[in-house]
DODO-446127 format. One record per atom (N, C-alpha, C, O): residue in one letter; residue number from 1; x, y, z. Coordinates in nm, 3 decimals, always signed. Atoms other than C-alpha are relative to their C-alpha. Layout:
BEGIN
<rec A, NUM, <X, Y, Z>>
...
This chain:
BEGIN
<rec X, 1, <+0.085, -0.118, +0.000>>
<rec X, 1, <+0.000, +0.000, +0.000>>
<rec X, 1, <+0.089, +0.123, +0.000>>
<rec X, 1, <+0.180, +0.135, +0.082>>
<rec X, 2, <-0.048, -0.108, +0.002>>
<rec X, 2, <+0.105, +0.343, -0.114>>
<rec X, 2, <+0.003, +0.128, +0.136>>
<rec X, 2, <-0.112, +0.141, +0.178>>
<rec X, 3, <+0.014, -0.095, -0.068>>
<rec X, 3, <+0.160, +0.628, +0.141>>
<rec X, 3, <-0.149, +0.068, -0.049>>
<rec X, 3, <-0.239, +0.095, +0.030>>
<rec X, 4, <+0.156, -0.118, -0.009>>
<rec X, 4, <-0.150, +0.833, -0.037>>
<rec X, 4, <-0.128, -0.126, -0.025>>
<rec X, 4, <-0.245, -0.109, +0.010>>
<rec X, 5, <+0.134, +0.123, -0.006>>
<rec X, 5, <-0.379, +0.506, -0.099>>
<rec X, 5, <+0.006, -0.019, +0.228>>
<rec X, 5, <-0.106, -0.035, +0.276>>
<rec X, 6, <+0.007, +0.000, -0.126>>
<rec X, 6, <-0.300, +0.490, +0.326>>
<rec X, 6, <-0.062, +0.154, +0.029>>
<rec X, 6, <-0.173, +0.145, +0.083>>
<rec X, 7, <+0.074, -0.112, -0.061>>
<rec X, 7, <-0.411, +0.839, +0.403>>
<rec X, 7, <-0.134, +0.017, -0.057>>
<rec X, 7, <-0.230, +0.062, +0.006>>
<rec X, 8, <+0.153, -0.032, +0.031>>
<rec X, 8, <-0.701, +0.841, +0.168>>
<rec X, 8, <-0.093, -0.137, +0.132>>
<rec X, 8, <-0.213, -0.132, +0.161>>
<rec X, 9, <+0.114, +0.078, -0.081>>
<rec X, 9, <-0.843, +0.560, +0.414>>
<rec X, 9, <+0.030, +0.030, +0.110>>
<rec X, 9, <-0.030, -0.048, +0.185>>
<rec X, 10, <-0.038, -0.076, -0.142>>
<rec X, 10, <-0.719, +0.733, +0.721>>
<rec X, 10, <-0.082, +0.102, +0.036>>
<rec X, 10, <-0.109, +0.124, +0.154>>
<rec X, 11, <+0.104, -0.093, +0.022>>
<rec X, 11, <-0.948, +0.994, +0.644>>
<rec X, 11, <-0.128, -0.019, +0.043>>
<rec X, 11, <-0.192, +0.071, +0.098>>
<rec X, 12, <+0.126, +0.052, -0.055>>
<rec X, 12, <-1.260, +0.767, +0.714>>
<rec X, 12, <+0.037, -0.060, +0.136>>
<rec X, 12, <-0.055, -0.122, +0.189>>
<rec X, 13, <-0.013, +0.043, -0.067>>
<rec X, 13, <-1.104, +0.668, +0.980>>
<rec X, 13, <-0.057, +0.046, +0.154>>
<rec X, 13, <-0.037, -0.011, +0.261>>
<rec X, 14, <+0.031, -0.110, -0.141>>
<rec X, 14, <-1.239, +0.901, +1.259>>
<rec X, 14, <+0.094, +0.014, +0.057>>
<rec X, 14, <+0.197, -0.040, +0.017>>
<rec X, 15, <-0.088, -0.063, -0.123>>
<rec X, 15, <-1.059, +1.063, +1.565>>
<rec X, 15, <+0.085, -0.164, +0.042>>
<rec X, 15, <+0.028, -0.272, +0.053>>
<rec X, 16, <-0.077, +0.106, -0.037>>
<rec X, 16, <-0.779, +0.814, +1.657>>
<rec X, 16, <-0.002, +0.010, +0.169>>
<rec X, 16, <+0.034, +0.112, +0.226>>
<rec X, 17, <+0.046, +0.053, -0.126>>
<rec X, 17, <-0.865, +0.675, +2.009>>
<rec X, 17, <+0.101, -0.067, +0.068>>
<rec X, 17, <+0.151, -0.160, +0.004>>
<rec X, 18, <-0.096, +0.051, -0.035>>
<rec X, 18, <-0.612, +0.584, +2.256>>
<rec X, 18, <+0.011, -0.163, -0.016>>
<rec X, 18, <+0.126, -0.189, +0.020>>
<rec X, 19, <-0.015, +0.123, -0.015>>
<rec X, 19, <-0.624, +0.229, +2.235>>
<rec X, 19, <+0.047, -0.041, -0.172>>
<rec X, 19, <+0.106, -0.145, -0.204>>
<rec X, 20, <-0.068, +0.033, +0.127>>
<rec X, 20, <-0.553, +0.267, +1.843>>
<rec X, 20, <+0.183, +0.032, +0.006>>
<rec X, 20, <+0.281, -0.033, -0.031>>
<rec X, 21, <-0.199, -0.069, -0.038>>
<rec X, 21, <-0.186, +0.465, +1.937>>
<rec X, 21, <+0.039, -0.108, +0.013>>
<rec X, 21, <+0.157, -0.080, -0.012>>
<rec X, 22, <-0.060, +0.066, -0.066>>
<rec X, 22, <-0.083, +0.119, +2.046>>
<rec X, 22, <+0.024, -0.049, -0.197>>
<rec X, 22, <+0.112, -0.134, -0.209>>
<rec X, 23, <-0.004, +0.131, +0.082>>
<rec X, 23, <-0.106, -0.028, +1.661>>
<rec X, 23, <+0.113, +0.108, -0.137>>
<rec X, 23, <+0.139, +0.228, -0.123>>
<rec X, 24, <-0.113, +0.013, +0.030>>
<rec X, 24, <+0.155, +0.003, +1.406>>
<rec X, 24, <-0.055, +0.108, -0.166>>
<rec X, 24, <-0.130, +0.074, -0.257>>
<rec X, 25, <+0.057, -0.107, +0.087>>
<rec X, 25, <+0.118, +0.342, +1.172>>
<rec X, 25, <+0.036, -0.025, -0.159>>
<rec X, 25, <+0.016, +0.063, -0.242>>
<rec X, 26, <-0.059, -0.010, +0.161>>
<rec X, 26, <+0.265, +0.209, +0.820>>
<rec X, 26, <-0.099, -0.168, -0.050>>
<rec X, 26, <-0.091, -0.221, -0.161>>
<rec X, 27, <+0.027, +0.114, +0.031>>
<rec X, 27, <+0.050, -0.127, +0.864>>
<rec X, 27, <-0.163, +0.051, -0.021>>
<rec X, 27, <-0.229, +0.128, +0.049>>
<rec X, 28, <+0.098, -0.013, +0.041>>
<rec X, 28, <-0.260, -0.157, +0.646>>
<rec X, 28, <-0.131, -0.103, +0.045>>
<rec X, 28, <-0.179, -0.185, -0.033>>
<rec X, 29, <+0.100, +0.090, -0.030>>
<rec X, 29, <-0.557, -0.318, +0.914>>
<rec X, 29, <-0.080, -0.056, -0.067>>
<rec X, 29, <-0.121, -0.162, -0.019>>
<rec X, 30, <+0.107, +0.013, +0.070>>
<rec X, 30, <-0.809, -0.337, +0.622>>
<rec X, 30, <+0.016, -0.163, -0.081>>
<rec X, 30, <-0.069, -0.235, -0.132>>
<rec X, 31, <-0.058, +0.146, +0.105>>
<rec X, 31, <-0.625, -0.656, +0.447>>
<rec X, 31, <-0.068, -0.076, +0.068>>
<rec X, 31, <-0.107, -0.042, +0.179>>
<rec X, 32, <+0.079, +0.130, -0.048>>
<rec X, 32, <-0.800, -0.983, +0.510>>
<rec X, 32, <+0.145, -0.045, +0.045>>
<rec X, 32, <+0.241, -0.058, -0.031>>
<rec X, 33, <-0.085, +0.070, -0.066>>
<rec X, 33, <-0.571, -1.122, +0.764>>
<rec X, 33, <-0.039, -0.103, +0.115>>
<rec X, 33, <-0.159, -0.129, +0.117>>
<rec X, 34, <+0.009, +0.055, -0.133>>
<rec X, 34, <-0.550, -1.335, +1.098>>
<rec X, 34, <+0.067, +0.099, +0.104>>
<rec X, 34, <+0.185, +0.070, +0.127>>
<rec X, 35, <+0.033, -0.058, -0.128>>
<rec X, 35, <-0.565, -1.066, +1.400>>
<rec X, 35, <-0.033, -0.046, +0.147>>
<rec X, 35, <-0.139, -0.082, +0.200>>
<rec X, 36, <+0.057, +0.061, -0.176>>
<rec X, 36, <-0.542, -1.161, +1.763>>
<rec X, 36, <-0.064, +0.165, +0.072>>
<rec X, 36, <-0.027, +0.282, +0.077>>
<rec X, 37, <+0.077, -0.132, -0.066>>
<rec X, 37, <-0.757, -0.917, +1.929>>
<rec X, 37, <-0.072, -0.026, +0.123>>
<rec X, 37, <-0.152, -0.119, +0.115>>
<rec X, 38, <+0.048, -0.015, -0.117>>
<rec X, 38, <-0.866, -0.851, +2.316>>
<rec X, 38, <-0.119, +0.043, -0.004>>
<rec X, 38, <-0.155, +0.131, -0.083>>
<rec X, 39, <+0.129, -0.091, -0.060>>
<rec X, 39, <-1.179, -0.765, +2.443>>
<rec X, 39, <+0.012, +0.030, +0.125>>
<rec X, 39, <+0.063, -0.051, +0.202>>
<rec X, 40, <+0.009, -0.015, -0.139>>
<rec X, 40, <-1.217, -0.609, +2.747>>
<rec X, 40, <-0.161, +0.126, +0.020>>
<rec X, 40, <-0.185, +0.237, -0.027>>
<rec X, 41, <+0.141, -0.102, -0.043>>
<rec X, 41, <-1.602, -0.482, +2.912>>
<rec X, 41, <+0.061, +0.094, +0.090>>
<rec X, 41, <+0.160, +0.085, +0.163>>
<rec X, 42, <+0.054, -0.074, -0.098>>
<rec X, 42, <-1.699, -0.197, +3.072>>
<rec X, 42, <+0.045, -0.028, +0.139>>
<rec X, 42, <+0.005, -0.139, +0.177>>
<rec X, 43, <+0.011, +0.024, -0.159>>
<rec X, 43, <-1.597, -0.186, +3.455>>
<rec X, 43, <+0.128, -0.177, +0.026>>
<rec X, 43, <+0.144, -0.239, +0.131>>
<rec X, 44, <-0.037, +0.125, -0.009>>
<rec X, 44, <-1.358, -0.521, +3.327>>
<rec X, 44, <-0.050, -0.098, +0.042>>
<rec X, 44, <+0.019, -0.192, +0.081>>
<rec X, 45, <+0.112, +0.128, -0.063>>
<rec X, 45, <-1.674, -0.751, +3.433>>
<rec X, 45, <+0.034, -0.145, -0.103>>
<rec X, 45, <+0.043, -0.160, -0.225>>
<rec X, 46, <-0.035, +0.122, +0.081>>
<rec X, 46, <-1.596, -1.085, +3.333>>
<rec X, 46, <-0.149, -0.094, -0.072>>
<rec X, 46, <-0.219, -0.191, -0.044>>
<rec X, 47, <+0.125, +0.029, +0.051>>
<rec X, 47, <-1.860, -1.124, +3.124>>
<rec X, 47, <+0.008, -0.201, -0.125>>
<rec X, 47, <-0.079, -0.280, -0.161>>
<rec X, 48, <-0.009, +0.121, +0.041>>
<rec X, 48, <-1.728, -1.441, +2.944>>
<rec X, 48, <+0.070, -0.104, +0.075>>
<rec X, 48, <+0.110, -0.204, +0.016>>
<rec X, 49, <-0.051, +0.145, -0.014>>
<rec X, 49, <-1.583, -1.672, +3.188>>
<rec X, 49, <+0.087, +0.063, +0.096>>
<rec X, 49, <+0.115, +0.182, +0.083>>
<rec X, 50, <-0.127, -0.073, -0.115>>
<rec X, 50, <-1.327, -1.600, +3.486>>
<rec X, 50, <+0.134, -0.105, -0.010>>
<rec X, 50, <+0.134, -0.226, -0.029>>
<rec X, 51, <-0.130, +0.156, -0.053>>
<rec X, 51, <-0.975, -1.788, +3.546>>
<rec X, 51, <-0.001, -0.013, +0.094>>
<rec X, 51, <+0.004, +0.074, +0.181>>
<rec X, 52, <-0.010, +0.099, -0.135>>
<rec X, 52, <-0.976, -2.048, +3.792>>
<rec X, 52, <+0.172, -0.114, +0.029>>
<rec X, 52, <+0.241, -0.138, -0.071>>
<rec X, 53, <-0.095, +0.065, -0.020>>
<rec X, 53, <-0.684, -2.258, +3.919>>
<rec X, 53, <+0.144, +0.045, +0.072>>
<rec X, 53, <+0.163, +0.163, +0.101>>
<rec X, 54, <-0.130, -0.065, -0.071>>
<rec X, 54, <-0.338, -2.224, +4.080>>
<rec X, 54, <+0.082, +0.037, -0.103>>
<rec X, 54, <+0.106, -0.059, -0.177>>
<rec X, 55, <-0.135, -0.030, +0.057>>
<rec X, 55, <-0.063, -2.047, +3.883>>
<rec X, 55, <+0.072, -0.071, +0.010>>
<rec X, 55, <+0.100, -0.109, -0.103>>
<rec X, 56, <-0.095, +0.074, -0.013>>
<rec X, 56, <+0.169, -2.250, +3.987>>
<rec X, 56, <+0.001, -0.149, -0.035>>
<rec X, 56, <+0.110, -0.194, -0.069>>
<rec X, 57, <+0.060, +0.118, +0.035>>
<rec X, 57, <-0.005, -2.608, +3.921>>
<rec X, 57, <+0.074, -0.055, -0.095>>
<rec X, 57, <+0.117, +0.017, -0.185>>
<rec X, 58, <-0.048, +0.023, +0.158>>
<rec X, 58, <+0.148, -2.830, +3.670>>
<rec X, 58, <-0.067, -0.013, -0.087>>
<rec X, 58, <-0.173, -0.071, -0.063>>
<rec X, 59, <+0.089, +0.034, +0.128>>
<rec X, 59, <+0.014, -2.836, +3.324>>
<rec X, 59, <-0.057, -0.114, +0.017>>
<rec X, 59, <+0.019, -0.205, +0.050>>
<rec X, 60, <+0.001, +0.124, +0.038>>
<rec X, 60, <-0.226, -3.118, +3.283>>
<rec X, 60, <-0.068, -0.025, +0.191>>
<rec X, 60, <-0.175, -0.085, +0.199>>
<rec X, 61, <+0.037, +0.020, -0.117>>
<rec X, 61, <-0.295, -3.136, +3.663>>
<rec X, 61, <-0.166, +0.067, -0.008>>
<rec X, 61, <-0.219, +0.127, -0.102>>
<rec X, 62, <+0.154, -0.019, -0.021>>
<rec X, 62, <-0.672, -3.085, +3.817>>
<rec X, 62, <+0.025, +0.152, +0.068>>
<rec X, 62, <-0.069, +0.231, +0.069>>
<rec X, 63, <+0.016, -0.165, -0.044>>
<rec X, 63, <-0.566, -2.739, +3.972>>
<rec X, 63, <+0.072, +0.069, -0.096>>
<rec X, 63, <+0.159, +0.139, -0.043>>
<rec X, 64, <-0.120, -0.016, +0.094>>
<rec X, 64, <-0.376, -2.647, +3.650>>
<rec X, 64, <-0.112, +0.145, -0.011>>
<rec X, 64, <-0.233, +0.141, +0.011>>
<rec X, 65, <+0.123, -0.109, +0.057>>
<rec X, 65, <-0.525, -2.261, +3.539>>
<rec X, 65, <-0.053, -0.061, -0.122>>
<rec X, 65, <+0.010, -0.139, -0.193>>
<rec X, 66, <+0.101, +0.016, +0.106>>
<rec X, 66, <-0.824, -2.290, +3.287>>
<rec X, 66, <-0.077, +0.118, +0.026>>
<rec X, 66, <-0.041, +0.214, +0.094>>
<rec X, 67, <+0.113, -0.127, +0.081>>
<rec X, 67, <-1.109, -2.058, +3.179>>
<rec X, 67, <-0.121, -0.095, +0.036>>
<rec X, 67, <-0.145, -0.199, -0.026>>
<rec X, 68, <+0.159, +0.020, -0.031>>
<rec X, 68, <-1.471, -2.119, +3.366>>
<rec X, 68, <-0.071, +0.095, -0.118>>
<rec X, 68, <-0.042, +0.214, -0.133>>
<rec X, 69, <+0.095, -0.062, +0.071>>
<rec X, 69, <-1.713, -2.018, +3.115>>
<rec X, 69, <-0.094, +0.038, +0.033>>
<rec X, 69, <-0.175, -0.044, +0.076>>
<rec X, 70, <+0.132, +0.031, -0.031>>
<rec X, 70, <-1.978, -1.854, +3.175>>
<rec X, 70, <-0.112, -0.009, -0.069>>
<rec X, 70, <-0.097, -0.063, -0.178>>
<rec X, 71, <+0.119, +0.038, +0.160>>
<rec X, 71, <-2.358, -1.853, +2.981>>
<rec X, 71, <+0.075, +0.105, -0.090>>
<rec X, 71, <+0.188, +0.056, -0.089>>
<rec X, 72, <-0.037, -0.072, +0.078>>
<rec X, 72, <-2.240, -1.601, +2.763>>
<rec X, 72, <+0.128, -0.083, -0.103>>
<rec X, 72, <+0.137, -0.105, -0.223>>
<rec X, 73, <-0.145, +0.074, +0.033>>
<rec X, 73, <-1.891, -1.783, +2.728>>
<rec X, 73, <-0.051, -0.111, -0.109>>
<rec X, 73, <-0.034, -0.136, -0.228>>
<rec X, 74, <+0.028, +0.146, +0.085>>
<rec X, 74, <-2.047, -2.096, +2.653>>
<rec X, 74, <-0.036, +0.041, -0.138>>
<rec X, 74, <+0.031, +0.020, -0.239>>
<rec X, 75, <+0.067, -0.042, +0.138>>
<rec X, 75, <-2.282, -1.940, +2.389>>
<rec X, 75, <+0.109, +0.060, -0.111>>
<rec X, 75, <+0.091, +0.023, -0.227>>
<rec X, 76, <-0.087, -0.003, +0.102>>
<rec X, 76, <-2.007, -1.813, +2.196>>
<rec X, 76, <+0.100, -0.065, -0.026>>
<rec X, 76, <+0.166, -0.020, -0.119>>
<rec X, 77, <-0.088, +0.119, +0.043>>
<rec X, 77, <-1.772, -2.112, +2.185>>
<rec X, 77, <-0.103, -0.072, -0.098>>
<rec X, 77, <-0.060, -0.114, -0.205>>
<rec X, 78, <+0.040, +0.051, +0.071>>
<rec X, 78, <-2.066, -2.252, +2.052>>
<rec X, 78, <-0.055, +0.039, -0.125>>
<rec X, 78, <-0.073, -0.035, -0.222>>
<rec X, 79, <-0.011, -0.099, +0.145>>
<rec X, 79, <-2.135, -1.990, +1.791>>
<rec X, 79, <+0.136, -0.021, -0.077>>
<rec X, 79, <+0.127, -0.056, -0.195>>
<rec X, 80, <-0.106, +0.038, +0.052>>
<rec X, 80, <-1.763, -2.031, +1.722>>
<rec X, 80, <+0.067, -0.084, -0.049>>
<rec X, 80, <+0.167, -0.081, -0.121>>
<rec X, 81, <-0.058, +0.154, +0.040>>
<rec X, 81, <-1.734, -2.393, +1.702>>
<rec X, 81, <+0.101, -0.048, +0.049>>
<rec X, 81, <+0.139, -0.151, -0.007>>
<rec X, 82, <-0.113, +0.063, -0.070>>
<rec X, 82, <-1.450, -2.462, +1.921>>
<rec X, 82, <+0.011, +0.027, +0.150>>
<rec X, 82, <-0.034, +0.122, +0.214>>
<rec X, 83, <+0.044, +0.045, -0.104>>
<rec X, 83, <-1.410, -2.592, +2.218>>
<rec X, 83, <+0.146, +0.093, +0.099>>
<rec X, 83, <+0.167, +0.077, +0.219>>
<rec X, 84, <-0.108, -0.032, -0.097>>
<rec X, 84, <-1.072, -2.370, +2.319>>
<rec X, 84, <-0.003, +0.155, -0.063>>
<rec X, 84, <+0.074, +0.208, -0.143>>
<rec X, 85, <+0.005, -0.180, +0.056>>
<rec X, 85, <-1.222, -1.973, +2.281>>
<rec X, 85, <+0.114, +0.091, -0.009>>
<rec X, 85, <+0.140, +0.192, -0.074>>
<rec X, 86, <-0.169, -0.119, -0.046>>
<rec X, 86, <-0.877, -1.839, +2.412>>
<rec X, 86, <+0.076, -0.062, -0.083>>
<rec X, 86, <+0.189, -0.087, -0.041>>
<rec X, 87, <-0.109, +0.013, +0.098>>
<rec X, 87, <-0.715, -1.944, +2.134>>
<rec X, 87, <-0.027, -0.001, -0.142>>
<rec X, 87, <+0.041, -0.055, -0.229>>
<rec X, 88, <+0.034, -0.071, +0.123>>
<rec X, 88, <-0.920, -1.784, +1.850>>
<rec X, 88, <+0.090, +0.020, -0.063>>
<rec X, 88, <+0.078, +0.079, -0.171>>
């Protein structure tokens, strides 16, 4: 992508919002790619699921950390089709 093909779509871009400052000014988001991307609610309410388990636990063990789902959680693993959401 050209420098002026990048500003003509910078233009629609609205007011740049702190959480965009973090992403990388010569890279063109619009491409069909694979994006890892966070969500985070309002107030940080764990609206999909909380972590449970010991940090320290070994992998593979019954106190190992995992991801409780909750209804919400569930419902979109199952919109998503896979059974391991945190690793969209």
């Amino acid at each position: 992508m050209t420098e002026e093909e990048l500003a003509e779509k910078k233009k629609y871009a609205g007011e740049k919002k702190p959480s965009m400052k973090r992403r990388a000014s010569g890279h063109d988001y619009t491409e069909r790619r694979f994006y890892m991307i966070t969500l985070e609610t309002e107030g940080r309410l764990p609206l999909f699921g909380k972590l449970a388990g010991n940090p320290f636990a070994e992998a593979g063990s019954s106190d190992a950390p995992h991801i409780v789902l909750s209804e919400l959680g569930k419902a979109l693993r199952m919109a998503v089709g896979t059974r391991d959401v945190a690793r969209l």
